[in-house]
N, C-alpha and C positions, 0 to 999 in steps of 0.2 A: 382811331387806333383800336378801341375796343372792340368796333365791327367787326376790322380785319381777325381780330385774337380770334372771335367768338366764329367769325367763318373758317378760320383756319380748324379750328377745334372740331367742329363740325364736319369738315372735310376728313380728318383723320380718322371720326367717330364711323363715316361710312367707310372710307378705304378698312379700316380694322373689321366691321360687318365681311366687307366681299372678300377677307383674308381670311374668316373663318371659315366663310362657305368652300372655299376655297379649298380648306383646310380636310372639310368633311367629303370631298372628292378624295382625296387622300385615304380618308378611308378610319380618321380622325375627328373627336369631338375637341372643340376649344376646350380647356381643362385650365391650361396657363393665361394666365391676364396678360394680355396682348396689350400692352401700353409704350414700347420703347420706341422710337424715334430715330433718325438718322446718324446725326450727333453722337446717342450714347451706342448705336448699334458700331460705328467705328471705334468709340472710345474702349467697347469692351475689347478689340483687336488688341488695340496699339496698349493698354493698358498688361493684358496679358503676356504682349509682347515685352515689355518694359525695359526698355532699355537701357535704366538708371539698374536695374534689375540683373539683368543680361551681365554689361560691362563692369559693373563694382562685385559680383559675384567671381566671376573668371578670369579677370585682368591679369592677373597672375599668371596665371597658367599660360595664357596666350603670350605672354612679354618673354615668359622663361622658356617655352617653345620654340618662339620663333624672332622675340625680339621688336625693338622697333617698324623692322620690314613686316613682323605678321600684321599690328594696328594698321597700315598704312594701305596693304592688299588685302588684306586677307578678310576685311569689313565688304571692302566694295564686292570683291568675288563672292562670297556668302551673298550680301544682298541680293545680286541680280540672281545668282542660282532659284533662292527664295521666291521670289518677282516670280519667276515661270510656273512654281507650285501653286503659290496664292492665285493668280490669275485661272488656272485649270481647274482648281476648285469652286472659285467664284463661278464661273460659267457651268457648274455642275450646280453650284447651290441656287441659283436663278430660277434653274431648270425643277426641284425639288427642294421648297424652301419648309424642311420640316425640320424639329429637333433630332437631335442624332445627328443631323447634317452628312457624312462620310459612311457612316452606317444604313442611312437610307438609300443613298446612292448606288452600293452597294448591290443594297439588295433588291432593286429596281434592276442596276445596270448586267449583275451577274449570278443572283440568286440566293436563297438564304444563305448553305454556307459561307460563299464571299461575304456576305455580311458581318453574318457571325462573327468571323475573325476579325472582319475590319474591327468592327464594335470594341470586341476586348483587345485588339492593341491600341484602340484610340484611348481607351479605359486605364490602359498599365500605362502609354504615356501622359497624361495628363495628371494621374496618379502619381506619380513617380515625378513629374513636373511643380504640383503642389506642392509634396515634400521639399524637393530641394530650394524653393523659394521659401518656404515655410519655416526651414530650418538657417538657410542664408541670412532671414530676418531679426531671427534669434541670436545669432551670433553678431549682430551690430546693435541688435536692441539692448544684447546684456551690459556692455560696456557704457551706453549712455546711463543704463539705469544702478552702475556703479558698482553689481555686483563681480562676484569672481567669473570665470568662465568657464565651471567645472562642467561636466559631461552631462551629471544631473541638473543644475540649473538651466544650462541647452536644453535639455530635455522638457523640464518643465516649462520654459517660455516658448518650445516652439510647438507643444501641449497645446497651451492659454492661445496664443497667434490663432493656431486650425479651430477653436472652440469661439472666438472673435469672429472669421470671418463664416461657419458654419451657422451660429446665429443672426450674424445679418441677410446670408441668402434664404434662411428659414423665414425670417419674416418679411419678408416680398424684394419682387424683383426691382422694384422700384430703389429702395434703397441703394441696392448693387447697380442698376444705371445712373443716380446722382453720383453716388463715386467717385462711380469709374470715371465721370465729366469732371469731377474735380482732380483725378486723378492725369488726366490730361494736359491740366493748366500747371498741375507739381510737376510732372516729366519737362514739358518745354522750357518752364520758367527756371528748372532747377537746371538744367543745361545750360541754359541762355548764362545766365547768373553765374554758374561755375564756372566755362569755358574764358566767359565775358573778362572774369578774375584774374582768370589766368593769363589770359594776352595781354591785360594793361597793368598788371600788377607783380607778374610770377618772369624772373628768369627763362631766359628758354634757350635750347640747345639750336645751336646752327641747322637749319632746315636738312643739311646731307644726314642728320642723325637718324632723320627721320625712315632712312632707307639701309640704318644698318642692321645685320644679321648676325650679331654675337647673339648666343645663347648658353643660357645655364640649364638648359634639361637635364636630368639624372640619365634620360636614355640617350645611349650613344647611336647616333643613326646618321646619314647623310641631312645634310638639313633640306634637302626638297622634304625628305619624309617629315623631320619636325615642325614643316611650315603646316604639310596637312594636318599633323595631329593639332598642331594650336588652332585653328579652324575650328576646333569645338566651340572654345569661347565665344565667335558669333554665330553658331550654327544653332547653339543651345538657348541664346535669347531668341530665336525667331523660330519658335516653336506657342501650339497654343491657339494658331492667329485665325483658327477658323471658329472661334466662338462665336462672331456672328452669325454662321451657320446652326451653333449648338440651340442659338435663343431665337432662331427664326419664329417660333410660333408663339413667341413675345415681343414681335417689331412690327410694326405697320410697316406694308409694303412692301414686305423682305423680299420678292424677288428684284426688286430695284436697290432698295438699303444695303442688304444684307451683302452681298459680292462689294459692291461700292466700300463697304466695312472692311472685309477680307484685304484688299487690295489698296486700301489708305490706309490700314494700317501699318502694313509692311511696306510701304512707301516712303510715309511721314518718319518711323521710327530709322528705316536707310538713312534719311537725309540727320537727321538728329543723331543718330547715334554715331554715326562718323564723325561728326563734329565733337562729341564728346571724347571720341576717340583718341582720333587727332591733336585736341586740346592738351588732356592728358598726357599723352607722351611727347609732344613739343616741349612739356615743361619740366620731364626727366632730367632730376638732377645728375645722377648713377644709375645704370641698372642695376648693379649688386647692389647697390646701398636701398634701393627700393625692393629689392624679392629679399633683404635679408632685413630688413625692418623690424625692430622691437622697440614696445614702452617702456614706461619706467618700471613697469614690471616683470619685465623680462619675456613679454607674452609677442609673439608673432604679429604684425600690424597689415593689414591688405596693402598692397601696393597703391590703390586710388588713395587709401588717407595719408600715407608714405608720402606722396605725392604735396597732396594739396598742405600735411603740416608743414613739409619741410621748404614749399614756395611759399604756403598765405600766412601761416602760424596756426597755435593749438584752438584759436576760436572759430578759423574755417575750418578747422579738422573736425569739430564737437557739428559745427552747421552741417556737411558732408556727413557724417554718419547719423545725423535725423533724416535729410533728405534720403538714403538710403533705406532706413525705415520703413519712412512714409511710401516710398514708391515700390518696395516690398511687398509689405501690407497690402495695397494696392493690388500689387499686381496676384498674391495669394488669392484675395477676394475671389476676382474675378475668375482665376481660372479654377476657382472649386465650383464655380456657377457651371462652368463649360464643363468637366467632369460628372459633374451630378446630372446633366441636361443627357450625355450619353448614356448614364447607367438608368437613367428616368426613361428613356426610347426602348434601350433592348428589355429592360424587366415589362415596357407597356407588352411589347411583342412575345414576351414567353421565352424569351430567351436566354434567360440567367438563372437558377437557383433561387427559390423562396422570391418568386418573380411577381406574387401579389402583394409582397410586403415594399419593395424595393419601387413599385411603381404609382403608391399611393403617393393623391394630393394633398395638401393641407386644404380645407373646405373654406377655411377662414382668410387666408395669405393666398392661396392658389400658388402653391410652389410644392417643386416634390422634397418633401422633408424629408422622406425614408433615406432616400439618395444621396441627398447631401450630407445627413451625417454616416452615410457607409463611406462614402467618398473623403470626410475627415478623417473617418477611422483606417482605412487602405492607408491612408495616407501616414501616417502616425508610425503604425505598424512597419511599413514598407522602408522606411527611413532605420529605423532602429535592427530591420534583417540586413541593410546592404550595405550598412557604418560606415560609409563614406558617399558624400553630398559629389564626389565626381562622379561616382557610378550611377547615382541615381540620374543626374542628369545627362549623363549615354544613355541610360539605360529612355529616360524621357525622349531624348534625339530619334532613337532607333524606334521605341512604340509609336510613336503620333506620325512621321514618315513612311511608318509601313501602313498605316490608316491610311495616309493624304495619298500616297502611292496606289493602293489598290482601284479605288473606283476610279481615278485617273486614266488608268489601262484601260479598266473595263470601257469606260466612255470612250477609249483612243478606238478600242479593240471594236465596238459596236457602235463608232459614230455613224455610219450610214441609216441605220435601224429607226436613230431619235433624232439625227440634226432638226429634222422639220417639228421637233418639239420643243425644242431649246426655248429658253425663257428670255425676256427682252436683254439681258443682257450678255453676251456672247463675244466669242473671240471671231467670229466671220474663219474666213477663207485662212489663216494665224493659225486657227485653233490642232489641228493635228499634229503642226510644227513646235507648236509650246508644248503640246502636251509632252512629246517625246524629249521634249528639253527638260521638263519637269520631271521624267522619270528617268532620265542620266543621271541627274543630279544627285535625286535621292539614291541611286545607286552606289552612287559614288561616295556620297554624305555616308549613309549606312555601314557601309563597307570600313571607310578612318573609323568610325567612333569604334570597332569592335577588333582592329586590329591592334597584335602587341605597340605599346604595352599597354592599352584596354582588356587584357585577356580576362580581367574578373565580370568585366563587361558582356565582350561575351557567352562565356559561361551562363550568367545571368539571364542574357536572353534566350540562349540553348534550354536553359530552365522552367523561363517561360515558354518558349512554346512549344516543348514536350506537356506543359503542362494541359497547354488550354487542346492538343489535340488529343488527350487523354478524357480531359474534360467534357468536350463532346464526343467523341467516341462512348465515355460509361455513361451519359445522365443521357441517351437514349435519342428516337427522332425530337426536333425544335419545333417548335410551332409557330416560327417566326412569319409572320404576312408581312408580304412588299406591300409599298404603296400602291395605289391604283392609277398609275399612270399609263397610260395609254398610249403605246410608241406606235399602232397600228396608222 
C-alpha cells in the first residue's frame, strides 16, 4: 500500500511538472502551487454551487411565486438548462486550462476587449454572489448565536463571515480544498439526514399537492409569468460552477479534472437538490402558514425552518439552521477563492486599475492576497449599495451568465478555426448543438431575472454596464495579452 501511495504521489509530482510547462506555453509562470486533485477540483463546483445554500436561501420566494408546481418543475427545467452551459464551458476549459478560465477564453476566442468584459461581468457576478451568501449566512448565524437580528448586527457578522473566509484563502489553497471536501460530505449527508426525517418521521401532503399552483406573489400577473420569475430560486444556486476553471493552475491535470469538476458538479447537486426539494415541499403543512411564519418574537421565519419545526419540532429546527450555516460558510469560502482567481488573471494582464497591486502573490502561501481581500471588500461594500440580498443575487444570475455566455458564442461562432485544438475533453459532433442550447438558455434566464418586477435589477445592471463601458473607454488602450495558443 505504501508503494502504490508513494507511486501515486509521484505520478502527480510529474503530471504537476508537464502542467507547468504547459502552463509557460501560455505564456505564464507557475506563481500558484499547483496541488489540487480531482476530488477537491469537483468539490470546489458543487460546493459553490451549494445547494443547502441555493434552496434555504430562496425557498420562499420560489413557493410564493409559483408554489408547489415551481419545486416540482421548475428544479428539473433549471437543471438541464444549466447542464448545456456547464458542458460548453467545460469543453472550452480543457481546451485552455488557465485561471480566469471565461476571461481567457475570451480572449483567445475573440480578442482583448471580449475579454475585458467577460472578465468584469464574471467579477460583478461572483462579487455580488459572495455577498449574498455571505450575508444569507448572517442572517441564520445571528439567531443560533442568540442575538437580536438588527441591521447592524447583520452587518457586523456578515463583516466577521467575509474577514473568516478571506483569511483562510490568504493562507493557501490547500486549506480551501480540505474544505471544500468536507464541505461535500455536509451537503450530501445534511440532505440525506433531512429529507431522510422527513419521509419517516414528518407528515406529508397527498402527492397531487405536489403539482399545485396557488400562489401568494404580491405581483399580479398570469401565473405562466410567476412560474418564470420563481425560477430564480434555482437559477441563482447554479451559479459560480465554473471555479474549477478559476483554480485550473492549481489542479493537476486540469485539462481532464477540471471540465469533469464543471460538469459533476452541476450534475451531483441536480440530483441532490431535487431531492431536497421535493422532500421539503411533500412535507408542507400550509402554504400560508409556512411564507407567513413567525417566532416567539415576532420576527419572520424562512419557510425551510417553518417547515422542518413545524413537522420534526424546535430541536430539528436549531440542527437545520447549523446545517445552513455550515453549508453557507462553505459555500462563501469557496466562491471568494473563484472571485479573487478572476480579479488575480485580468490585474496579471493589465487590465484593471492599480493592476500591480491587485496581481501580487503571497511569496510565502503562493496565493493572491491583494485579490482576495479587494474581492471581500467589493463584496462588503456591494451588499450595503443594493439593500437587498434579492437583487444582488439577479444581479449575480445576470453578471456570471453574461461571462459563461460570451466565450461560448465566440467558440460556437469560431469553432471551425480551433476544433482540431480542443483538448481531450470535448463535446465531439454534440458540441455546436449544446452550445446554442446553452446560449437560449442564458438568454432566456437573463431576460426573467431583469424583467418587472426585477426593475431595480435591472436598472442595476444598466448601471453596471454604463459603467465598465465608460471605464474602458476613460482609462485608455488595455494591455491585455491572450494566451499563446495556437489555433493555426
Amino acid at each position: 500500500m505504501d508503494n502504490k501511495l508513494k507511486s501515486f504521489a509521484q505520478s502527480e509530482e510529474l503530471q504537476a511538472q508537464r502542467d507547468s510547462r504547459e502552463l509557460e506555453r501560455f505564456g505564464y509562470a507557475q506563481e500558484l502551487l499547483r496541488s489540487m486533485g480531482g476530488f477537491s477540483t469537483f468539490a470546489i463546483s458543487f460546493t459553490i454551487i451549494s445547494i443547502i445554500t441555493g434552496v434555504f436561501t430562496l425557498y420562499d420566494y420560489g413557493l410564493q411565486m409559483g408554489g408547489p408546481l415551481e419545486m416540482t418543475l421548475g428544479w428539473p427545467l433549471v437543471s438541464l438548462g444549466t447542464l448545456f452551459v456547464a458542458l460548453s464551458m467545460a469543453e472550452l476549459c480543457s481546451a485552455i486550462p488557465t485561471s480566469g478560465g471565461t476571461y481567457h477564453w475570451s480572449a483567445e476566442l475573440g480578442g482583448p476587449t471580449w475579454a475585458w468584459f467577460t472578465a468584469w461581468f464574471n467579477i460583478v457576478g461572483l462579487v455580488t454572489e459572495t455577498a449574498g451568501i455571505g450575508y444569507g449566512c448572517a442572517t441564520y448565524l445571528v439567531p443560533v448565536l442568540g442575538l437580536g437580528s438588527s441591521h447592524t448586527v447583520l452587518l457586523i457578522a456578515y463583516g466577521l463571515i467575509l474577514v473568516s473566509h478571506a483569511l483562510i484563502n490568504h493562507y493557501g489553497i490547500q486549506w480551501v480544498a480540505r474544505l471544500s471536501d468536507i464541505s461535500v460530505t455536509v451537503h450530501i449527508l445534511g440532505v440525506v439526514v433531512l429529507v431522510g426525517a422527513l419521509l419517516i418521521f414528518a407528515p406529508k401532503q397527498r402527492l397531487g399537492f405536489l403539482l399545485n399552483h396557488e400562489t401568494f406573489s404580491p405581483v399580479h400577473a398570469p401565473y405562466f409569468w410567476l412560474f418564470l420569475l420563481g425560477m430564480l430560486q434555482a437559477q441563482w444556486t447554479y451559479t459560480g460552477y465554473d471555479g474549477p476553471a478559476q483554480v485550473s493552475e492549481e489542479t493537476v491535470n486540469p485539462r481532464h479534472r477540471a471540465p469533469w469538476g464543471i460538469v459533476m458538479g452541476v450534475v451531483v447537486s441536480a440530483i441532490f437538490g431535487y431531492i431536497l426539494v421535493l422532500g421539503l415541499t411533500w412535507a408542507i403543512p400550509s402554504l400560508s402558514g409556512v411564507l407567513n411564519a413567525k417566532d416567539s418574537a415576532g420576527n419572520s421565519l424562512p419557510a425551510v425552518l417553518a417547515i422542518v419545526v413545524s413537522r420534526l419540532g424546535e430541536r430539528a429546527g436549531r440542527a437545520v439552521l447549523l446545517l445552513a450555516v455550515a453549508a453557507m460558510w462553505f459555500c462563501g469560502l469557496s466562491t471568494l477563492t473563484s472571485a479573487s482567481r478572476v480579479i488575480y488573471a485580468l490585474a496579471r494582464d493589465k487590465g484593471m486599475p492599480m493592476a500591480t497591486l491587485w496581481s501580487r502573490t503571497n511569496s510565502k502561501h503562493r496565493t493572491p492576497g491583494a485579490a482576495i481581500w479587494l474581492a471581500a471588500g467589493l463584496a462588503f461594500v456591494g451588499l450595503i449599495y443594493s439593500g437587498s440580498v434579492a437583487v444582488v443575487t439577479s444581479i449575480s444570475v445576470v453578471g456570471c451568465y453574461f461571462a459563461y455566455a460570451t466565450p461560448i458564442y465566440l467558440g460556437w461562432r469560431t469553432k471551425p478555426q480551433w476544433v482540431d485544438k480542443r483538448g481531450p475533453w470535448h463535446l465531439g459532433r454534440r458540441s455546436n448543438l449544446i452550445n446554442l442550447l446553452a446560449l437560449g438558455w442564458t438568454a432566456f434566464i437573463c431576460t426573467i431575472m431583469i424583467m418587472p418586477p426585477n426593475v431595480r435589477t435591472g436598472i442595476s445592471i444598466g448601471v453596471v454596464i454604463i459603467t465598465l463601458f465608460l471605464l474602458h473607454l476613460l482609462t485608455g488602450p488595455h494591455e491585455i495579452r491572450k494566451p499563446r495558443w495556437d489555433r493555426s
